[in-house]
C-alpha positions as a printed NumPy array, in Angstrom:
array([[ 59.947,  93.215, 106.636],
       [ 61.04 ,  96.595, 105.63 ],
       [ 62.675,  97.502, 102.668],
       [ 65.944,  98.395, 104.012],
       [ 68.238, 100.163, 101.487],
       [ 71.207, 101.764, 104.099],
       [ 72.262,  99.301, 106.444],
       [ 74.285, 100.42 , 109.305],
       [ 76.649,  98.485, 111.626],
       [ 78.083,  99.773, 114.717],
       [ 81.262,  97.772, 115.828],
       [ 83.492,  97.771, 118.842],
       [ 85.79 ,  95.182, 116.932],
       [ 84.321,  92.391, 119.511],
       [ 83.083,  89.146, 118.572],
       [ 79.637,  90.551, 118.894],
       [ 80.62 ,  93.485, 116.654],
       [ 81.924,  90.573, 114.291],
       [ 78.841,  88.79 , 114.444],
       [ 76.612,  91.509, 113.974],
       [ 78.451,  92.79 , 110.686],
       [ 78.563,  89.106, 109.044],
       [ 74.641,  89.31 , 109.947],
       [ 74.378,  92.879, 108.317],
       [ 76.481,  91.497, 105.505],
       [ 74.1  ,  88.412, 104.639],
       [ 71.187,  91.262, 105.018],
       [ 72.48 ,  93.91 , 102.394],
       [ 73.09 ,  90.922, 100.117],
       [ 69.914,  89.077, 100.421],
       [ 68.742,  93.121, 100.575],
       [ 70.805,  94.695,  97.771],
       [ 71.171,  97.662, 100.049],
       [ 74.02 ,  99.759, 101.02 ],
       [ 76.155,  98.71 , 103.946],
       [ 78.074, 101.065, 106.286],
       [ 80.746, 100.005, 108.844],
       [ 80.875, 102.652, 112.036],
       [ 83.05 , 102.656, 114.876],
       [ 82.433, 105.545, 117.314],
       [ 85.735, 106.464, 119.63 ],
       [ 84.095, 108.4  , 122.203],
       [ 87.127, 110.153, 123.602],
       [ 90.464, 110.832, 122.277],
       [ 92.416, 108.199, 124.823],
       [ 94.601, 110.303, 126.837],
       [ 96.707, 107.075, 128.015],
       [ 96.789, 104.727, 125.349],
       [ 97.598, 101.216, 125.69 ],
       [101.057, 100.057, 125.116],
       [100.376,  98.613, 121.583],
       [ 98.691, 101.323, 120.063],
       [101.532, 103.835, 121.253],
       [102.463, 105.857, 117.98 ],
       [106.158, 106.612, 116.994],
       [107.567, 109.9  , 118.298],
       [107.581, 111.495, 114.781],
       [103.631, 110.605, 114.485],
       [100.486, 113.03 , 115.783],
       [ 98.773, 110.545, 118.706],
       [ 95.271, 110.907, 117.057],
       [ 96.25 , 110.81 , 113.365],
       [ 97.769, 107.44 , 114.403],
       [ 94.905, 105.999, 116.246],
       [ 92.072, 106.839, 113.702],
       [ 94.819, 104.969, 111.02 ],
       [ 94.699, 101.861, 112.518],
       [ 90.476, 101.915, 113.674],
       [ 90.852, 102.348, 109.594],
       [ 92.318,  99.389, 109.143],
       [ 90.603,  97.495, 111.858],
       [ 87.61 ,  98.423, 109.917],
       [ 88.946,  97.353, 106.661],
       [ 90.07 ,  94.197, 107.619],
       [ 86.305,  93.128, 109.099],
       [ 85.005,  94.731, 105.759],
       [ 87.33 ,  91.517, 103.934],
       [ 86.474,  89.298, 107.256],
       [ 82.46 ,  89.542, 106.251],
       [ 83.111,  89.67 , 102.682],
       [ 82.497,  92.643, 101.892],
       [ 85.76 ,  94.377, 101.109],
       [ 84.692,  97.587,  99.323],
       [ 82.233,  98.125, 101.668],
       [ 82.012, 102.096, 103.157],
       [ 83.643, 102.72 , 106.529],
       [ 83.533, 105.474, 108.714],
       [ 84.563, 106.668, 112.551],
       [ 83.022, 109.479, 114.485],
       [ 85.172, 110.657, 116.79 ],
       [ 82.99 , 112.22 , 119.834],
       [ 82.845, 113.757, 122.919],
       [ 79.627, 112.291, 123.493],
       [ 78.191, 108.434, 123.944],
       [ 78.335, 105.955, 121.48 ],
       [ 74.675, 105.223, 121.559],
       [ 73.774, 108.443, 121.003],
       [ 76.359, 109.062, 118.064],
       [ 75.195, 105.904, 116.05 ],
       [ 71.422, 107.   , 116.298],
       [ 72.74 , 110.491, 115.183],
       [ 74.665, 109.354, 112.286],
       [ 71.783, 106.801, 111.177],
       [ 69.779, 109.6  , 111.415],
       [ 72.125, 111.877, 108.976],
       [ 72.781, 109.617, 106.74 ],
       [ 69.163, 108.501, 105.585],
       [ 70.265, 104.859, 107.341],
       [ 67.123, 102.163, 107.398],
       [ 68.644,  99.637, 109.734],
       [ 71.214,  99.835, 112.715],
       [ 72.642,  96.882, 113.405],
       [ 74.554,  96.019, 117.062],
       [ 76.279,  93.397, 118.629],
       [ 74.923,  91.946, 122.268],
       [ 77.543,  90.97 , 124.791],
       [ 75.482,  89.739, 127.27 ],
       [ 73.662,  86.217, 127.595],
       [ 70.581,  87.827, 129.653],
       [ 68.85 ,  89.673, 126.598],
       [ 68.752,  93.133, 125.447],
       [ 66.858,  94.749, 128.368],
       [ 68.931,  92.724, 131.094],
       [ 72.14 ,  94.845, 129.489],
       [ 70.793,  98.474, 131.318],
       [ 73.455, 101.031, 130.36 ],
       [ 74.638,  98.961, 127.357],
       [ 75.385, 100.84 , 124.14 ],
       [ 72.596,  97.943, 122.625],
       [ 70.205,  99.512, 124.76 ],
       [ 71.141, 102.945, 124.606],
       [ 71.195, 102.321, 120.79 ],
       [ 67.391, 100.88 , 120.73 ],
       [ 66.196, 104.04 , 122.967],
       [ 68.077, 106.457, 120.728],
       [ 67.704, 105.395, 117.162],
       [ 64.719, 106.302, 114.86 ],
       [ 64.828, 103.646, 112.387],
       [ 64.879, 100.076, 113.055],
       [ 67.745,  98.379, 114.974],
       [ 68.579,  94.501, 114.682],
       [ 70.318,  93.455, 118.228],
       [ 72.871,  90.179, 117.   ],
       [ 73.467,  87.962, 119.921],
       [ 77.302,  86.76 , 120.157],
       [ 77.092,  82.85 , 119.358],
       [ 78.987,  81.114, 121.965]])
């Protein structure tokens, strides 16, 4: 196995985002490398969901990325890894192609993704997994959701 020092995990907030940061966590540990906690938004939501609708007084946007903040410091504490670093890209473009990018920029060793599906990796066409695996030029670790 490689020597992975910058561990990156992409997460949707799904249980197979879950699953693949408690994975990533028990990696960096075993590891003692750096671990990163992404979520790509890959549009500003024009019609957002009725329980992410800001207050009047609050900018839309500032009040989204605020809470995929918080989302992502609350699975930080869920894997145990509260001081972990956490960032969102904000994009215009696919989140397969943004996660390869940012590994990419950021010297990152390992991506690791959540799978949704039960057919495999390659049965997922279109899947950000997939698109993730074509994209990336380090090594990515596909977690399976358990269940």
């Amino acid at each position: 196995m490689s020597d992975y020092r910058n561990i990156l995990v992409a997460t949707d907030f799904s249980a197979a985002g879950e699953a693949a940061a408690r994975r990533a966590a028990i990696l960096a540990d075993r590891l003692g490398a750096s671990l990163t906690l992404l979520h790509v938004l890959e549009h500003f939501p024009e019609d957002l969901p009725v329980d992410v609708i800001p207050p009047e007084d609050v900018d839309p946007e500032t009040y989204l990325l605020e809470r995929i903040r918080g989302q992502l410091e609350k699975l930080s504490a869920a894997i145990g890894q509260p001081d972990v670093a956490t960032d969102i890209v904000v994009s215009t473009h696919s989140a397969n192609r943004e996660i390869a990018q940012y590994a990419q920029n950021n010297a990152m060793d390992l991506i690791v993704v959540g799978c949704h599906g039960r057919h495999g990796v390659m049965g997922m066409a279109g899947s950000t997994a997939n698109g993730v695996m074509h994209a990336a030029t380090v090594d990515v670790l596909v977690v399976r959701q358990d269940g």
